[in-house]
N, C-alpha and C positions, 0 to 999 in steps of 0.2 A: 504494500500500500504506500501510496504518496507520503511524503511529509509531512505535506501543508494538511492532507487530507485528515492524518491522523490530529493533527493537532487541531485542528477543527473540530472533531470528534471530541476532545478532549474539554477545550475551552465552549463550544456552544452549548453545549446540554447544562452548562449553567448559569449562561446568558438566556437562556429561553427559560428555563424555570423563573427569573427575574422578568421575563417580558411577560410569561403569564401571569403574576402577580400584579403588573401594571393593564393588563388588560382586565383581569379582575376587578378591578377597582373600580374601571371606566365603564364598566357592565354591571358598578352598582353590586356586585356579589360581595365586593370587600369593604368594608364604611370603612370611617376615622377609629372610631371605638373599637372596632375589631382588628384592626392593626393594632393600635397602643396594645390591647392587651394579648394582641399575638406577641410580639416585641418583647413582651414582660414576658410571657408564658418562657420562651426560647432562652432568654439574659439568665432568666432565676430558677428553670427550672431543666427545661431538656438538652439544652448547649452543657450544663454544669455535667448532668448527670450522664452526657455523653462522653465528656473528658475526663471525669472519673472510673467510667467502666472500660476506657481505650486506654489508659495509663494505667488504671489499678491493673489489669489483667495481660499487659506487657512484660516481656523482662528485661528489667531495667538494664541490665547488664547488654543486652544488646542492643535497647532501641535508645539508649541516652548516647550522646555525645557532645562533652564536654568544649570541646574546639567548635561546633555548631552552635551553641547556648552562649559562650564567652563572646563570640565571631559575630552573632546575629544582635546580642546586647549592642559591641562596639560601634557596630552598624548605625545603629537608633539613636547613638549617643552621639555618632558623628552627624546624623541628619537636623539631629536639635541642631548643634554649633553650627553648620554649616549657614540653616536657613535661619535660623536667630541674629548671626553676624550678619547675613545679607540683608537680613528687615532691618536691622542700626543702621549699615551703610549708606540705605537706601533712602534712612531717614523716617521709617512708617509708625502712625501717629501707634501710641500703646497696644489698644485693643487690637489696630489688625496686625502689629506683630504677630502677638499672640497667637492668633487663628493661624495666621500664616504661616509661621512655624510650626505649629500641633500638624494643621494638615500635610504640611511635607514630608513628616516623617511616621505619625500616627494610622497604622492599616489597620484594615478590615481583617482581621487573623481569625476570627470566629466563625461569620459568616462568610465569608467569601474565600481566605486562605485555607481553610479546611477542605472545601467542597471542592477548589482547584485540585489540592495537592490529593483526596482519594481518588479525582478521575484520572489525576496524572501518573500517579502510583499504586495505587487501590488499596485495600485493606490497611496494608505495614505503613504506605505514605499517611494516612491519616492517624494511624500511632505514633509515628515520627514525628509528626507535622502537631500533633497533641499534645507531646511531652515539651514541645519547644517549643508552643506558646503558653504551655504551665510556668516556665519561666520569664518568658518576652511579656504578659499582660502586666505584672507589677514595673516591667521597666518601662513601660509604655506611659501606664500611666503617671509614674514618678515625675518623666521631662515633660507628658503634657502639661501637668499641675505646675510644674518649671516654666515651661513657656509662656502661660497664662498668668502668672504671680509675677513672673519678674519685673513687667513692665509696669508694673502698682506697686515694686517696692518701696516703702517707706508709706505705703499707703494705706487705709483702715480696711480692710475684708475678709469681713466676720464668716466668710463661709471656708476660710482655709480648715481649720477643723474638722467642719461637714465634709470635707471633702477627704480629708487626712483616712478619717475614718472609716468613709464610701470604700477609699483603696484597700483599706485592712482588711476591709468585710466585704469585698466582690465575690459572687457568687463563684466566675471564672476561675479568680485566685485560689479563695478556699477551696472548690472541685480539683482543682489540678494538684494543691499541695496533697492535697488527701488520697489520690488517686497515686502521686509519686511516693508517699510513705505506703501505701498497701503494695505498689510493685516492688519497691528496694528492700520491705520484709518479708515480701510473698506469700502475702496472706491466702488464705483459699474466700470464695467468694459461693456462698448457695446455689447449688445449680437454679433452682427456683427463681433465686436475685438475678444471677447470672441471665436468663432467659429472658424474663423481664423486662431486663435493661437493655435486653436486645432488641425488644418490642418499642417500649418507648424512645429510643435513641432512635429508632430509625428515622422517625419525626423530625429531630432537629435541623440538619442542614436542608431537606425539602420548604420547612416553614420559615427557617432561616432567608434563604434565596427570594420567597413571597413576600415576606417583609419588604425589604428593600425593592420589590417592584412598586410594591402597593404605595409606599413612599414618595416614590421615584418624580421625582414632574419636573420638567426642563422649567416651567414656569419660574422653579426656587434660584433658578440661573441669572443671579440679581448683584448688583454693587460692580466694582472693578475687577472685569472679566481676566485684563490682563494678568494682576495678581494672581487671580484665583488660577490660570493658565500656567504662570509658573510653578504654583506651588503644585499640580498636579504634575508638572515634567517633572520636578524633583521628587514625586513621589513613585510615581510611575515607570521614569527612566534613573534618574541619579544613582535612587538611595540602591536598586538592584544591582549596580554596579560599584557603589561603595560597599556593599554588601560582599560581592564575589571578591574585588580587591582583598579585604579584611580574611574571607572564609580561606583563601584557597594558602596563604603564606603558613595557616596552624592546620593543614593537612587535610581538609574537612574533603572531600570529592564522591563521586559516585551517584546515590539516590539523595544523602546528606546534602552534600552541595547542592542539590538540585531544590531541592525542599526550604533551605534557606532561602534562596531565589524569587523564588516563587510565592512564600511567607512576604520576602521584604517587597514586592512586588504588588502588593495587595491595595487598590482601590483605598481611599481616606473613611476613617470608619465612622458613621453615625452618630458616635457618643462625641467626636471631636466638635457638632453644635449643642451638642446638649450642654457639652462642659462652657463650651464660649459663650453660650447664652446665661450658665451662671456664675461664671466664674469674670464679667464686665469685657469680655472679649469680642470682638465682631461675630453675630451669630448671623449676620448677611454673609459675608464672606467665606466663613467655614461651612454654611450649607451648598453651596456654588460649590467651593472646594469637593463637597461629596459626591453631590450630584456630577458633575463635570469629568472627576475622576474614576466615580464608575463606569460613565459611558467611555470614556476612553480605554480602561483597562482591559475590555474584549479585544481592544486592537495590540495594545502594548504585552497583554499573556499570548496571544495569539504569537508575536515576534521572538516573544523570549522562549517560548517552548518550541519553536523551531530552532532558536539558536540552539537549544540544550538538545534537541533531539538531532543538530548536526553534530553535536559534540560526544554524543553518545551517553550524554547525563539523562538521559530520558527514554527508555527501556521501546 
């Protein structure tokens, strides 16, 4: 089979799950109410419970790799500096720093990085792909809370706490550290549970993808396009290649590399308006940012998974 063809294969059947969810909406089958509390359902319940039963029931010993986790942090850390020094350079007033930075380096690892990397790898890539955003969601959210705070330093904003606390007690974080201590003691899990969780996970990443259609509306494509343009190339193109820079010097290659890539590669995630909107950050700009970057990312996965399947990183 073709290249392009396979990668098609690969990358579309999750852009159309996204386009039926946006056609749901406009056929009136999907409301306002029933997105929020899909959204909720997926965040606090079956995303958690899917990353806990694909981590817990992993061996740790195989599917963790430390130079991927260190390599994919450095990554995210270099995306904050990057795009944070370019908003000072650049001169941009506080709030859209903020957005604009979160969004350049802040991806979709839940929703969208997962469902890429089990079409692209099936089963073990979404284990892989699991364990290593068990670790990338607390760093995620660290610099976004960075990006957002700094440009109000010396400033009163009483929601830093609320916020402090949101990070400690994310649903995502807790499932994943819970699911990494039951692989690294190897605990045994109910066959009962076990089946279970095999029933309800199937749910997440299908109602995941609906979300974000149902969402979706070029309408929200508002404020300074051109910002919002940058910060989607640096998210989309940059950080994937500062990312491979960083992965390949500490050894990381094969499916690993590949997964990294593809992870750092992920569309700007949802919660980066949510947080701009409370945290006094442009909540114009960081929805443009989402929107914008999602529709681009079917073109920009589409490039990078042919680069990886010319290079053999792609099975």
């Amino acid at each position: 089979m073709h290249p392009f063809i396979e990668t098609i294969i690969i990358v579309l059947p999750v852009f159309l799950v996204i386009g039926l969810g946006t056609l749901l909406r406009r056929l009136g089958l999907m409301d306002e109410g029933f997105l929020k509390q899909t959204n909720k359902l997926v965040y606090v319940v079956f995303l958690p419970l899917l990353l806990f039963h694909r981590i817990g029931q992993a061996d740790f010993n195989v599917f963790f790799n430390p130079g991927l986790v260190i390599g994919s942090s450095v990554a995210i850390a270099a995306g904050f500096l990057v795009s944070y020094s370019y908003a000072g350079v650049r001169r941009y007033p506080g709030p859209v720093k903020g957005s604009f930075s979160q969004g350049s380096f802040r991806g979709n690892l839940a929703y969208v990085g997962l469902a890429i990397c089990m079409n692209a790898y099936g089963e073990e890539g979404l284990t892989s792909a699991g364990i290593l955003m068990g670790f990338l969601v607390p760093v995620l959210n660290f610099f976004a809370i960075l990006a957002l705070l700094l440009p109000h330093q010396g400033r009163q904003h009483g929601g830093n706490t609320n916020w402090l606390r949101q990070l400690a007690l994310n649903p995502l974080i807790v499932a994943s550290f819970l699911g990494l201590l039951w692989s690294f003691f190897e605990l045994p899990l109910p066959i009962i549970i076990d089946r279970a969780l095999d029933i309800s996970t199937g749910l997440s990443l299908p109602l995941a993808l609906l979300a974000i259609g149902g969402t979706f509306s070029l309408g929200q494509l508002k404020g300074d396009l051109k910002i919002a343009g940058l910060a989607t190339l640096i998210k989309l193109a940059l950080l994937p290649l500062i990312a491979t820079a960083i992965l390949l010097p500490l050894g990381v290659s094969g499916q690993d590399l590949g997964i990294g890539i593809l992870m750092a590669a992920t569309p700007a995630a949802t919660a980066t308006y949510i947080m701009a909107h409370q945290m006094k950050g442009d909540a114009e700009l960081a929805g443009s940012i989402v929107m914008l970057s999602t529709l681009l990312s079917a073109v920009s996965y589409t490039i990078i998974l042919l680069i990886l399947k010319g290079t053999e990183l792609l099975p």
